[in-house]
C-alpha positions as a printed NumPy array, in Angstrom:
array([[-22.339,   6.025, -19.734],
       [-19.043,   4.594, -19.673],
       [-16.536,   6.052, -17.34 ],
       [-12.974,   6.929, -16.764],
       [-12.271,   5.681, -13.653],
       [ -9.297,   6.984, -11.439],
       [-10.387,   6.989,  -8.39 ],
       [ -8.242,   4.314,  -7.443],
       [ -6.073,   1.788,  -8.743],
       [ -8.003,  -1.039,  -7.07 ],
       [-10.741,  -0.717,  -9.608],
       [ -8.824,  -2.575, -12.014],
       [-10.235,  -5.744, -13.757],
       [ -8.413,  -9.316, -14.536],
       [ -6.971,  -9.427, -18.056],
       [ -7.405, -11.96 , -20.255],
       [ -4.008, -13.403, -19.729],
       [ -4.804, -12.99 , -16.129],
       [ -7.951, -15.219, -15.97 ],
       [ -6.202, -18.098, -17.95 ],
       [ -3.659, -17.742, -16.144],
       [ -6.599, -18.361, -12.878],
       [ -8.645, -21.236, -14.752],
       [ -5.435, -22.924, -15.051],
       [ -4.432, -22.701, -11.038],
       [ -3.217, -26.142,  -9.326],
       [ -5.332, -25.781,  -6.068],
       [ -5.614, -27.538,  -2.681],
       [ -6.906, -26.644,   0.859],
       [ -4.855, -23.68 ,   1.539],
       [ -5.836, -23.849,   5.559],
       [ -4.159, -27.693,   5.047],
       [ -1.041, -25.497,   3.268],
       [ -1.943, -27.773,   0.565],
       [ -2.886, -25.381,  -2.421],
       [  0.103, -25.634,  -5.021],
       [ -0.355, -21.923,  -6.026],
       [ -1.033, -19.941,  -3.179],
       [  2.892, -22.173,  -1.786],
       [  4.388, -21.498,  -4.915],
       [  3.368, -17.285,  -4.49 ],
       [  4.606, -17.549,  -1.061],
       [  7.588, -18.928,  -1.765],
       [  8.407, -16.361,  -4.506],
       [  6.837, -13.621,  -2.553],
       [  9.579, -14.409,   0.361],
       [ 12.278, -14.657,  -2.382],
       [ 11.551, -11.071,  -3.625],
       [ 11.478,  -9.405,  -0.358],
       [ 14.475, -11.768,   0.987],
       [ 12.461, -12.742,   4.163],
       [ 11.854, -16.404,   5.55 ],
       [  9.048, -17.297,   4.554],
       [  5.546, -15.736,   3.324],
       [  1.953, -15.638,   3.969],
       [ -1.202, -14.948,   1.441],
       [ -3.924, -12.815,   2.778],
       [ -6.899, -11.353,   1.831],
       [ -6.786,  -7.43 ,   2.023],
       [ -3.432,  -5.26 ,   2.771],
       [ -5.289,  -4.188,   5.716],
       [ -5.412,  -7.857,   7.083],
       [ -1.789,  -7.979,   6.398],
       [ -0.694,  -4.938,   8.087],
       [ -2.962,  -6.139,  11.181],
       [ -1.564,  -9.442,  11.282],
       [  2.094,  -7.517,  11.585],
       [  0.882,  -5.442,  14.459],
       [ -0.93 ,  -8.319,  16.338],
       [  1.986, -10.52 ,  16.146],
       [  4.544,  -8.164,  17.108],
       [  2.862,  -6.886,  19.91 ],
       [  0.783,  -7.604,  23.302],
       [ -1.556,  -5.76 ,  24.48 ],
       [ -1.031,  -2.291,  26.15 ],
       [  1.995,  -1.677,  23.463],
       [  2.554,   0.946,  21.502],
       [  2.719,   1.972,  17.504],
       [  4.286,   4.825,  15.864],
       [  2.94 ,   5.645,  12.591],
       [  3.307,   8.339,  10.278],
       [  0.405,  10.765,  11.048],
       [ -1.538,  10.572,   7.723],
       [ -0.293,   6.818,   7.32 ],
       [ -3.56 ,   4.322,   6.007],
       [ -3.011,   2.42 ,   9.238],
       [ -4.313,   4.931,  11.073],
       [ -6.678,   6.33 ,   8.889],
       [ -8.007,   4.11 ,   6.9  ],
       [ -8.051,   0.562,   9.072],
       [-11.066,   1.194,  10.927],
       [ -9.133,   1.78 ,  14.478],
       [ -8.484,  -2.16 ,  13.867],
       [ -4.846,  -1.967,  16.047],
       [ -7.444,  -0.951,  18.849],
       [ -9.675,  -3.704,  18.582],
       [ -7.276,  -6.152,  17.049],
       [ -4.528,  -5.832,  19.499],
       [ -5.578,  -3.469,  22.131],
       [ -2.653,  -1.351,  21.017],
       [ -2.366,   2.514,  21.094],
       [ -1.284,   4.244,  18.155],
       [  0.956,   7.442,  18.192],
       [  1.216,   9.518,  15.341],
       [  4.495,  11.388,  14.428],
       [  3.776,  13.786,  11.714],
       [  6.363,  13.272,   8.852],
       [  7.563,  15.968,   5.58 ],
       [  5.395,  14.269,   2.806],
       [  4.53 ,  11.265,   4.781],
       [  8.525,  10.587,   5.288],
       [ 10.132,  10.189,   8.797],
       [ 13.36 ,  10.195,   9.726],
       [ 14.946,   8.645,  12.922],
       [ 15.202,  12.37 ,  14.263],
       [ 11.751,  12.55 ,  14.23 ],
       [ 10.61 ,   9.443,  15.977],
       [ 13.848,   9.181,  18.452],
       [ 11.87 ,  11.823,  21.04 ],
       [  8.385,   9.565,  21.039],
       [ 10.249,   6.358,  22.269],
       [  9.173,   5.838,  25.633],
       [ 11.226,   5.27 ,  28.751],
       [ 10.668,   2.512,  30.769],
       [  8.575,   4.11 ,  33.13 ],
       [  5.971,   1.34 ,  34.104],
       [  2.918,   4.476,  33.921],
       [  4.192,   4.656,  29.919],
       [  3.307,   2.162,  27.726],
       [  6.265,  -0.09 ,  25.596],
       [  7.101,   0.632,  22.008],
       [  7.148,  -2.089,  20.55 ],
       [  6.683,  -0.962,  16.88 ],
       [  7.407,   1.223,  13.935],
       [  5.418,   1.343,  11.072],
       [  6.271,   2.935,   7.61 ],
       [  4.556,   3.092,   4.368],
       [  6.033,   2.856,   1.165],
       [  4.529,   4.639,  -1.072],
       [  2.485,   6.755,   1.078],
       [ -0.778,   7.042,  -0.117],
       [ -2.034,  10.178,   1.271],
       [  1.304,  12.081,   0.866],
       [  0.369,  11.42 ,  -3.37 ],
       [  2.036,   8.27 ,  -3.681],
       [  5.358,   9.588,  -2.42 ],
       [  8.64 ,   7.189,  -2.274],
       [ 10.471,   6.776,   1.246],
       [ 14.342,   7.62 ,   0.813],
       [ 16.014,   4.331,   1.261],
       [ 18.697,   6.566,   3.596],
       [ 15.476,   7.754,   6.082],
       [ 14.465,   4.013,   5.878],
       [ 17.608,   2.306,   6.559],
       [ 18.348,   5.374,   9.915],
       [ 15.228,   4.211,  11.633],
       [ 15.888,   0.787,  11.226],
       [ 19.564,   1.001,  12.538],
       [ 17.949,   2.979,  15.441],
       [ 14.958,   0.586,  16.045],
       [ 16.767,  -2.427,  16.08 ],
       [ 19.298,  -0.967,  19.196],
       [ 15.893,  -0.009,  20.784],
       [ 14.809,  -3.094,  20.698],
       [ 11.958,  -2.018,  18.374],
       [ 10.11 ,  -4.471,  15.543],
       [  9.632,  -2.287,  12.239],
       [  6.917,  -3.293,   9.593],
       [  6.718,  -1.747,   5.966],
       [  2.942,  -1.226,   4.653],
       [  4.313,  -1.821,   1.009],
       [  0.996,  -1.872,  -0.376],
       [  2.17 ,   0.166,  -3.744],
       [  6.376,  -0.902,  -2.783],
       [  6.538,  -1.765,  -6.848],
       [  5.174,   1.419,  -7.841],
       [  8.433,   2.582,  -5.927],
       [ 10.398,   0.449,  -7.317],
       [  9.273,   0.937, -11.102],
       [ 10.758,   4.581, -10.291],
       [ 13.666,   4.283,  -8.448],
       [ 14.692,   0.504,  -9.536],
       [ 15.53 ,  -0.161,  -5.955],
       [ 14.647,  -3.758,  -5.24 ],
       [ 12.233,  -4.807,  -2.898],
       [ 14.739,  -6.922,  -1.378],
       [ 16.759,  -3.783,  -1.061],
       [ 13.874,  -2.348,   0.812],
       [ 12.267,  -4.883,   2.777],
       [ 15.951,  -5.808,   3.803],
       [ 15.605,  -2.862,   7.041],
       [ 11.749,  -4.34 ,   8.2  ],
       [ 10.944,  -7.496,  10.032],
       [  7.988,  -7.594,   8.313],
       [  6.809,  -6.447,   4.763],
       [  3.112,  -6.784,   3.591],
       [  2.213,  -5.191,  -0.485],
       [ -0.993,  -5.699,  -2.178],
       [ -1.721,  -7.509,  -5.119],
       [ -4.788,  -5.852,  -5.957],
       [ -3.666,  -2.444,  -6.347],
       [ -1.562,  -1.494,  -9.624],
       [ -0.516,  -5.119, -10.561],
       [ -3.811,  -5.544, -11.676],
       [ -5.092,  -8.625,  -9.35 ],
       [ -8.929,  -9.102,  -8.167],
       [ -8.423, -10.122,  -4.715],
       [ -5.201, -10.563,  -2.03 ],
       [ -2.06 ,  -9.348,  -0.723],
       [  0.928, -10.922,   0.801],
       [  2.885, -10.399,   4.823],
       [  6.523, -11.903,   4.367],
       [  8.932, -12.428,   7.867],
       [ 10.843, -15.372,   9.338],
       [  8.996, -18.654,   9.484],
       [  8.07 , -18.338,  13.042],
       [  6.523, -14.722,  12.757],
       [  4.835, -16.158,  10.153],
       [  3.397, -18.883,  11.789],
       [  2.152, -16.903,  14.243],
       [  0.245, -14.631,  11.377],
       [ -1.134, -18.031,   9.858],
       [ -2.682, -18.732,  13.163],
       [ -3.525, -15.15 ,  13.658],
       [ -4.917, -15.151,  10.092],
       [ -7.212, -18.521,  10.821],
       [ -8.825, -16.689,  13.822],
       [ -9.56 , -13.3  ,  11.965],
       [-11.742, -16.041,   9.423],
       [ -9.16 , -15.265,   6.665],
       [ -8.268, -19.309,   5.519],
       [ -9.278, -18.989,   1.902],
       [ -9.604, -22.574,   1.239],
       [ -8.825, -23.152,  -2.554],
       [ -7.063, -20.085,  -2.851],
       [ -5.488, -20.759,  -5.401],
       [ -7.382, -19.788,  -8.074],
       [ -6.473, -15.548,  -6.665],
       [ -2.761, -17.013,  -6.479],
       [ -2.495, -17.446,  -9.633],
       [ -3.338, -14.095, -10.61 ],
       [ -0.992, -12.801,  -8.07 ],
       [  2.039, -14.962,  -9.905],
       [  0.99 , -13.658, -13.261],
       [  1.051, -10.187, -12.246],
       [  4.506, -10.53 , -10.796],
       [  5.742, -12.338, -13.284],
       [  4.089,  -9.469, -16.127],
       [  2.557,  -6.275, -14.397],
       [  6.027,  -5.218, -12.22 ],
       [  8.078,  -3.48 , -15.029],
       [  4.712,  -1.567, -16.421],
       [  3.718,   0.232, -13.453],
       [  6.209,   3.153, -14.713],
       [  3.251,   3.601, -16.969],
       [  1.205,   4.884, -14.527],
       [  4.053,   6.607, -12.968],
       [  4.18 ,   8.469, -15.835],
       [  0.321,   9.006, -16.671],
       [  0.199,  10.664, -13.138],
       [  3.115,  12.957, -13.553],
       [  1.698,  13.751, -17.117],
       [ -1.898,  14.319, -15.578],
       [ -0.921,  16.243, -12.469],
       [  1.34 ,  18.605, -14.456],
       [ -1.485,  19.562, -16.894],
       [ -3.549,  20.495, -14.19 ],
       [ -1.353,  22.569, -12.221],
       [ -1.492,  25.054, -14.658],
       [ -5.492,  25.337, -14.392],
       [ -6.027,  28.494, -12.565],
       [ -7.504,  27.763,  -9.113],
       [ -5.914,  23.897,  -8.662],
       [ -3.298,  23.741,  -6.247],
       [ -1.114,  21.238,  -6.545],
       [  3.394,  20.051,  -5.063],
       [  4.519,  18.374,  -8.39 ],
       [  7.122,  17.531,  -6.361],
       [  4.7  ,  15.113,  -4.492],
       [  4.099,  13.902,  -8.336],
       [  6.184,  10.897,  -8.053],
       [  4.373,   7.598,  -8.173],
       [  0.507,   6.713,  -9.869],
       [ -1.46 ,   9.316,  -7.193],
       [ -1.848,  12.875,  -7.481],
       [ -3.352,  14.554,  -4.909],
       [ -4.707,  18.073,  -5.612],
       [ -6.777,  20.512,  -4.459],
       [ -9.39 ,  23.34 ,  -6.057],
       [ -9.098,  27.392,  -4.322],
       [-12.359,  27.981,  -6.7  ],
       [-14.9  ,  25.141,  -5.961],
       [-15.658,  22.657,  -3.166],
       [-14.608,  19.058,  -4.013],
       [-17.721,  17.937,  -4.179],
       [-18.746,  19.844,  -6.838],
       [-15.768,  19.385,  -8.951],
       [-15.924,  15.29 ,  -8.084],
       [-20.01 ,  15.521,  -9.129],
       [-19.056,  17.906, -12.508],
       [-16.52 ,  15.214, -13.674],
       [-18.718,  12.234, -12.896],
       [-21.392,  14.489, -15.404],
       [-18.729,  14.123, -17.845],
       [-17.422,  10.426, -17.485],
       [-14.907,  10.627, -15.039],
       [-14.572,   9.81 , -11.408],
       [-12.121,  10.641,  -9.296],
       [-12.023,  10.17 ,  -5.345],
       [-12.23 ,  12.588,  -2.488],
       [ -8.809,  12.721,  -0.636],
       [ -7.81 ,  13.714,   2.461],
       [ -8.957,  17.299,   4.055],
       [ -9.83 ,  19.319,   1.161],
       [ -7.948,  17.471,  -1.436],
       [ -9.062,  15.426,  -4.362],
       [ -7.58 ,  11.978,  -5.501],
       [ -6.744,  10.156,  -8.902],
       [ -4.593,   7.585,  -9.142],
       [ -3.403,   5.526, -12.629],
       [ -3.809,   2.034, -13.334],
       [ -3.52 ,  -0.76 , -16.029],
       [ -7.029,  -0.079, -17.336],
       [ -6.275,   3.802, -17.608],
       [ -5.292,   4.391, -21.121],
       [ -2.918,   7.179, -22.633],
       [ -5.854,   8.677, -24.167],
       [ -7.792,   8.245, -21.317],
       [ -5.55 ,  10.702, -19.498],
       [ -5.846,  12.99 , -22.043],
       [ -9.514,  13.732, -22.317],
       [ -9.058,  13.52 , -18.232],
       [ -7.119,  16.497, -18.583],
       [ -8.961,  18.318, -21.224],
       [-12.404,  17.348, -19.278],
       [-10.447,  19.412, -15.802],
       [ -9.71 ,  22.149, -18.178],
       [-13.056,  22.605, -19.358],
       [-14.968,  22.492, -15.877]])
């Protein structure tokens, strides 16, 4: 059986565009900083976030741990958002990574505001440990792909930076943000000293994301990033796809926007799903069944050629991707309806 696949938009497959674009890669020994590719991505990469300088990595998890490691020393700690994928989904690497603590401030949606972190800042107390850093994520995956307001973004910033506090922006799906709003990433990334966003997510890319910052943050994370066993070598050949899906898969991701919204509408009116269309913003849609456990909605779908993923709690995932077509969504939606 062939299947409709939303559980995530990091199932997606190279196009055909995508893999010429790979056979025809100029690569080099990356760990040498010799591979043409993976220099010329970073160097675009830092132009569209307006940082220094930029660094390819393997997984968005390796670049959101390569933020915290090099901001912090041990015995620090990280706010995060309560349901942010740092904490939930990174395997308690902060802990083990950078013998950091992470504190989690529950946000509206997965969005904080400056009011809500001000009362977690430590004082200087040498029995307390240092904050050191503030994490965000943009959109937030568990909230259903919700889009931090550029105001709440740009408070805590103004506040971190007279505390003394380094900021970093898990952009993973930033451009599925952007495809909605048409803020910039620059505009963004502008209030972080650090930005990491996936490549393999809804641009469409096999393999890699990217951690942008000044050139000596980012030196650090290349050293950081040899030690974790991340120096991909000829590199460039993933690069490459990550410069043709900039360069073509940006502008389309309002696509999926849209199939989400579409999708997540239809089902709200299926007696039994719960669903906050107002969450309905991005390519997730996070819902939830009164009627049935998860798992037996997830295992009647799969019977009928579509998987979806389990979410957080009680909830049930599908997100929207390049390989997800129009009439895909349709018989997605006809297939809920008839289970």
């Amino acid at each position: 059986m062939s299947y409709i696949d939303i559980r995530s938009d990091t199932v997606t497959k190279p196009s055909k565009a995508m893999l010429e674009a790979m056979m025809n890669a100029c690569v080099g020994d990356d760990v040498f900083s010799e591979d043409e590719s993976v220099n010329e991505l970073q160097r675009k990469c830092a132009e569209i976030t307006g940082k220094e300088d930029a660094l390819f990595v393997t997984s968005g998890v390796m670049g959101n741990q390569l933020a915290i490691k090099c901001h912090t020393v041990p015995g620090d700690e990280v706010i995060v958002e309560s349901e942010s994928h740092i904490l939930n989904y990174e395997t308690a690497a902060p802990s083990v990574i950078s013998n950091v603590q992470l504190l989690p401030v529950q946000g509206n949606s997965g969005i904080l505001y400056s009011e809500d972190i001000k009362k977690y800042i430590r004082s200087k107390e040498y029995y307390f440990p240092v904050t050191k850093l503030i994490c965000l994520e943009n959109t937030h995956n568990r909230a259903g792909g919700v889009i931090l307001p550029l105001e709440s973004i740009r408070d805590i910033s103004e506040f971190a930076k007279k505390n003394g506090i380094k900021t970093h922006l898990d952009g993973a799906r930033i451009f599925n943000a952007y495809a909605e709003t048409k803020i910039s990433v620059k505009d963004y990334s502008e209030h972080f000293d650090s930005v990491s966003f996936c490549f393999s997510k809804g641009l469409g890319c096999p393999v890699g994301s990217v951690l942008c910052g000044n050139r000596g943050f980012i030196e650090m994370a290349r050293k950081w990033r040899k030690i974790l066993g991340g120096g991909m070598r000829q590199s460039g050949f993933l690069a490459a796809a990550a410069i043709y899906a900039l360069d073509n898969n940006v502008e389309r991701l309002k696509e999926d926007n849209d199939k989400a919204k579409y999708f997540g509408t239809e089902i709200s009116r299926i007696s039994g799903i719960q669903i906050d269309l107002k969450s309905l913003q991005t390519n997730i849609v996070i819902f939830s069944s009164s009627k049935y456990p998860k798992e037996v909605i997830m295992n009647n779908l799969r019977e009928k050629g579509i998987l979806i993923s389990s979410g957080s709690y009680d909830n049930l995932r599908a997100v929207f991707h390049l390989d997800v077509t129009s009439a895909d969504v349709e018989k997605a939606v006809e297939t809920m309806k008839s289970i």
